[in-house]
C-alpha positions in Angstrom: -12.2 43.4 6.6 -15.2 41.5 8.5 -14.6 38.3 9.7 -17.6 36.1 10.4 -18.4 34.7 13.6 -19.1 30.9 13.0 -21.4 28.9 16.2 -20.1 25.6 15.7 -23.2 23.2 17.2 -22.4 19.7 17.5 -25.8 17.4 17.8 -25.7 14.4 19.3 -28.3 11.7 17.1 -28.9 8.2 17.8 -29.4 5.9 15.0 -30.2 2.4 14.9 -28.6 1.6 18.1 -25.7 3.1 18.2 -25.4 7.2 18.2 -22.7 9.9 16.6 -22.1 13.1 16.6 -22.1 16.0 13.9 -20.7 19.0 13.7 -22.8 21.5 12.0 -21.2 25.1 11.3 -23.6 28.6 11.4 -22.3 31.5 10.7 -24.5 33.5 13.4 -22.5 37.4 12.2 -19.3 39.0 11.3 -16.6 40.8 14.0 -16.4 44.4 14.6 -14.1 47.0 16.8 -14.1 50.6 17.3 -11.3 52.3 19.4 -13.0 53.9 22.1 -11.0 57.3 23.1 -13.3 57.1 26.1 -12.7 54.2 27.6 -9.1 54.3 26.3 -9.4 50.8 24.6 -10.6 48.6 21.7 -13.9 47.3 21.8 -14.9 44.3 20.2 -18.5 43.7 18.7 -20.2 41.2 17.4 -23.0 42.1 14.5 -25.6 40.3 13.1 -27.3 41.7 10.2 -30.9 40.4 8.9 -31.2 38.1 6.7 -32.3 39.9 3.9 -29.4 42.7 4.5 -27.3 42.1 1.9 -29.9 42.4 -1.1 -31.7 45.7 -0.4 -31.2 48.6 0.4 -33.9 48.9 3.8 -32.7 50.4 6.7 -33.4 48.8 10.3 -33.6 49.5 13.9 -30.8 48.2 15.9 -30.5 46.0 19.1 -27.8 46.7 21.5 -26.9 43.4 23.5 -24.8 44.3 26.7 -23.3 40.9 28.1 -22.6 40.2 24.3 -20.7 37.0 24.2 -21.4 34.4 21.8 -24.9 32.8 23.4 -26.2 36.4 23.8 -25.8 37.2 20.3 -27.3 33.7 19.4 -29.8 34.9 22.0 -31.2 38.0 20.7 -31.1 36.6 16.5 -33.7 33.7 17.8 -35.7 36.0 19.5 -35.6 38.4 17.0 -36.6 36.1 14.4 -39.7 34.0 16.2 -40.7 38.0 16.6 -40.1 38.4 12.9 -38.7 41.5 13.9 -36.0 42.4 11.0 -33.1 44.1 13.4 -29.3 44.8 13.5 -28.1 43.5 16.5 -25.0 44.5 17.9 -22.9 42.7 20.8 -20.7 44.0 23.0 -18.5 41.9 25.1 -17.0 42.9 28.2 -13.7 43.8 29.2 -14.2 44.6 32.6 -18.0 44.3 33.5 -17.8 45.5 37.2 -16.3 48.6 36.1 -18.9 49.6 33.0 -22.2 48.4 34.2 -21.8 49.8 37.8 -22.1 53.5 38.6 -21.8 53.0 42.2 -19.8 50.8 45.0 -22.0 49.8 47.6 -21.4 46.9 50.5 -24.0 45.1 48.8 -22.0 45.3 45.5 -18.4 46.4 45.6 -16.4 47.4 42.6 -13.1 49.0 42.9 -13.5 51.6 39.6 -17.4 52.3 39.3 -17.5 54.0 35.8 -20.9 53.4 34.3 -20.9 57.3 33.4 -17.9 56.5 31.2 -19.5 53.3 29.5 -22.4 55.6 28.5 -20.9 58.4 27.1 -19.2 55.5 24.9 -22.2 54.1 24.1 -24.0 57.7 23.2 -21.0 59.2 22.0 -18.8 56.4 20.1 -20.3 53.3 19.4 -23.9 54.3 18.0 -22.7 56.4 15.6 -20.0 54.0 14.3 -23.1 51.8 14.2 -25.3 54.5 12.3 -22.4 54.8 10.2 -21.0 51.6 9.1 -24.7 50.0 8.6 -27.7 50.6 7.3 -29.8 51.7 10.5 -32.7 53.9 10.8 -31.8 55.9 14.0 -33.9 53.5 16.5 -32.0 51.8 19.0 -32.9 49.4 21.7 -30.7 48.5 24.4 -31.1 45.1 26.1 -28.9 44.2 29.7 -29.1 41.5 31.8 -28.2 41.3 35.8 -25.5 43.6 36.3 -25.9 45.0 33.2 -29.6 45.1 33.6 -29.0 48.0 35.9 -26.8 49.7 33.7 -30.0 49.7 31.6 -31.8 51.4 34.5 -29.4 53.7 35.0 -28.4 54.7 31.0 -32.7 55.1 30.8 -32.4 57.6 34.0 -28.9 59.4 33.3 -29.6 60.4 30.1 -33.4 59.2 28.3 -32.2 60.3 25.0 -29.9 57.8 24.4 -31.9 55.0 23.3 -35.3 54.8 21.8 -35.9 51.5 23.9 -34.6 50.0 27.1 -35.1 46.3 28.6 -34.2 45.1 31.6 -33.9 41.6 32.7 -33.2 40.8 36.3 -33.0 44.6 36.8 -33.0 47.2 39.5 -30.7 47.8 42.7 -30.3 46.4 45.8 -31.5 48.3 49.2 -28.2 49.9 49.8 -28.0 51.4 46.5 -31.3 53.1 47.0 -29.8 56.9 48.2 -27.8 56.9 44.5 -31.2 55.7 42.6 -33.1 57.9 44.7 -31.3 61.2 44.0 -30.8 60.4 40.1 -34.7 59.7 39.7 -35.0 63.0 41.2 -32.6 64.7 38.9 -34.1 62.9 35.8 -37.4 63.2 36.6 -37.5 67.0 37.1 -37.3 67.1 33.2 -39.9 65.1 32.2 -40.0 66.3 28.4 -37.2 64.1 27.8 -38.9 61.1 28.4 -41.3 61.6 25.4 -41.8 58.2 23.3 -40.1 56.0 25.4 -40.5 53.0 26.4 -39.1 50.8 29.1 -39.5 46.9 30.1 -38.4 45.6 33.1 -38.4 41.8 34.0 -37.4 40.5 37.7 -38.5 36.9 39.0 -39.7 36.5 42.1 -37.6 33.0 43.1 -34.1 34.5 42.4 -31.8 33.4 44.3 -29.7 36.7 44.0 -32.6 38.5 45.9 -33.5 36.6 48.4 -35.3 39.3 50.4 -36.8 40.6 47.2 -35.0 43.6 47.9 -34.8 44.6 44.0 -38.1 43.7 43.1 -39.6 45.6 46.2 -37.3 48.8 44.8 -38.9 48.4 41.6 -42.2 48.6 43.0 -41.5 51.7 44.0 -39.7 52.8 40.7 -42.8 51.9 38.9 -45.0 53.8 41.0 -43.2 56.8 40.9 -42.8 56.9 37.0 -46.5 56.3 36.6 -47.2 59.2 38.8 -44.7 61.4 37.6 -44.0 60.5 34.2 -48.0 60.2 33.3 -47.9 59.2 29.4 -45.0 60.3 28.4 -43.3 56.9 28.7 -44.5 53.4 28.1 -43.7 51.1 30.8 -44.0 47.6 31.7 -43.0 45.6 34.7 -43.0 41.7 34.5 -42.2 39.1 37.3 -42.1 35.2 37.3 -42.4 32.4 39.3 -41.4 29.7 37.8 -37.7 31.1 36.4 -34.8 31.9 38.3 -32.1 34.9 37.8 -32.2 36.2 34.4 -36.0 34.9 33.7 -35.6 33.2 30.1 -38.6 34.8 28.5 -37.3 37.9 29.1 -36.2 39.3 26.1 -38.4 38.2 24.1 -41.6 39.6 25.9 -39.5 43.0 26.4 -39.0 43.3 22.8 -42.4 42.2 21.8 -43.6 45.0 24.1 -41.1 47.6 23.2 -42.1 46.9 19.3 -45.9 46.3 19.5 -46.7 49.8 18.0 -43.6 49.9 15.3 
């Protein structure tokens, strides 16, 4: 059985001199799990449906959130809707977030267990079919990461393309160090570029984050972008956004990745 997810807001109001607070209950969507052979553990999810799920019989695209805690979720349903974009969004919380999201120890960034490999093969080979399964989707899937787990997203769109239909990446890309690893897998993907057909791929950095100082990801992204508009020609859409006046994680992030992701749908 579901159980719902309830966002409990409280507002503070001020009335005629002297202020209260309410508390105002929103069921934002309903909890999930799969047991991940994998990963050798149970995932939780969070899944929002649209709003107009439950008295059709439509099918939608779905919205992957990595980072999914509670304010992502909440995230991704507000930016859906001032989109109007009717989506299934799923949210997947961590358990160990070094460990998924990384496929590579570097000085820079040091994890003990790297095992981004493994969190993709779940991904692929687990969760999106449980998804498929279990809801009404129609096969599309978008996959939205943040930070950290914005560079899973680079790396799940260069490991293995066919995964998702869309990738976004906010405050994405690798540090200097990490640049031998990227290097060699862009090589690797890129020598079959077939599988990059219909793609598409939005990447969003800010250029006064304080977690790249030296602009050391945003200079490797420059490079990135250049070799998969050489190589890659056509066969993939591909934006690359920076800001100025946000910080880490730029705020309009996901909503001008999905906006670009779904002009054409």
């Amino acid at each position: 059985m579901k159980s719902r997810i309830v966002l409990t807001l409280v507002f503070g109001l001020l009335c005629i001199g002297s202020s209260f607070s309410q508390e105002v209950n929103v069921k934002v969507g309903v909890k999930d799990s799969i047991q991940s052979m994998i990963l050798n553990e149970n995932r939780p999810l969070m899944v929002s449906l649209p709003r107009d799920y439950e008295t059709g019989n439509k099918t939608y695209p779905v919205l992957y959130v990595l980072d999914g805690n509670e304010t992502g979720l909440l995230e991704a349903i507000l930016v859906t809707r001032k989109l109007r974009a009717q989506m299934i969004i799923v949210a997947i919380p961590n358990t160990d977030r070094d460990r998924d999201m990384m496929p590579l120890s570097t000085p820079t960034y040091e994890v003990e267990k790297p095992e981004a490999e493994k969190f993709l093969s779940f991904l692929d080979s687990e969760l999106k079919p449980h998804v498929e399964k279990k809801y009404r989707s129609n096969g599309q899937g978008t996959i939205y990461g943040k930070s950290l787990s914005g560079l899973f997203v680079m790396y799940a769109f260069l490991e293995n393309p066919a995964s998702f239909d869309h990738y976004i990446g906010n405050s994405a890309g690798w540090y200097a160090d990490m640049h031998p690893f990227f290097s060699a897998l862009i090589d690797k993907a890129f020598k079959n570029k077939e599988q990059f057909n219909g793609k598409k791929l939005f990447v969003a950095n800010s250029l006064a984050d304080s977690y790249d100082p030296n602009k050391e990801v945003h200079h490797e992204i420059l490079q990135f972008s250049e070799r998969l508009n050489f190589e890659l020609e056509d066969k993939v859409s591909f934006a690359y956004k920076t800001y100025e006046i946000y910080g880490h994680v730029p705020f309009p992030g996901l909503y001008d990745g999905l906006r670009y992701v779904l002009a054409s749908e």
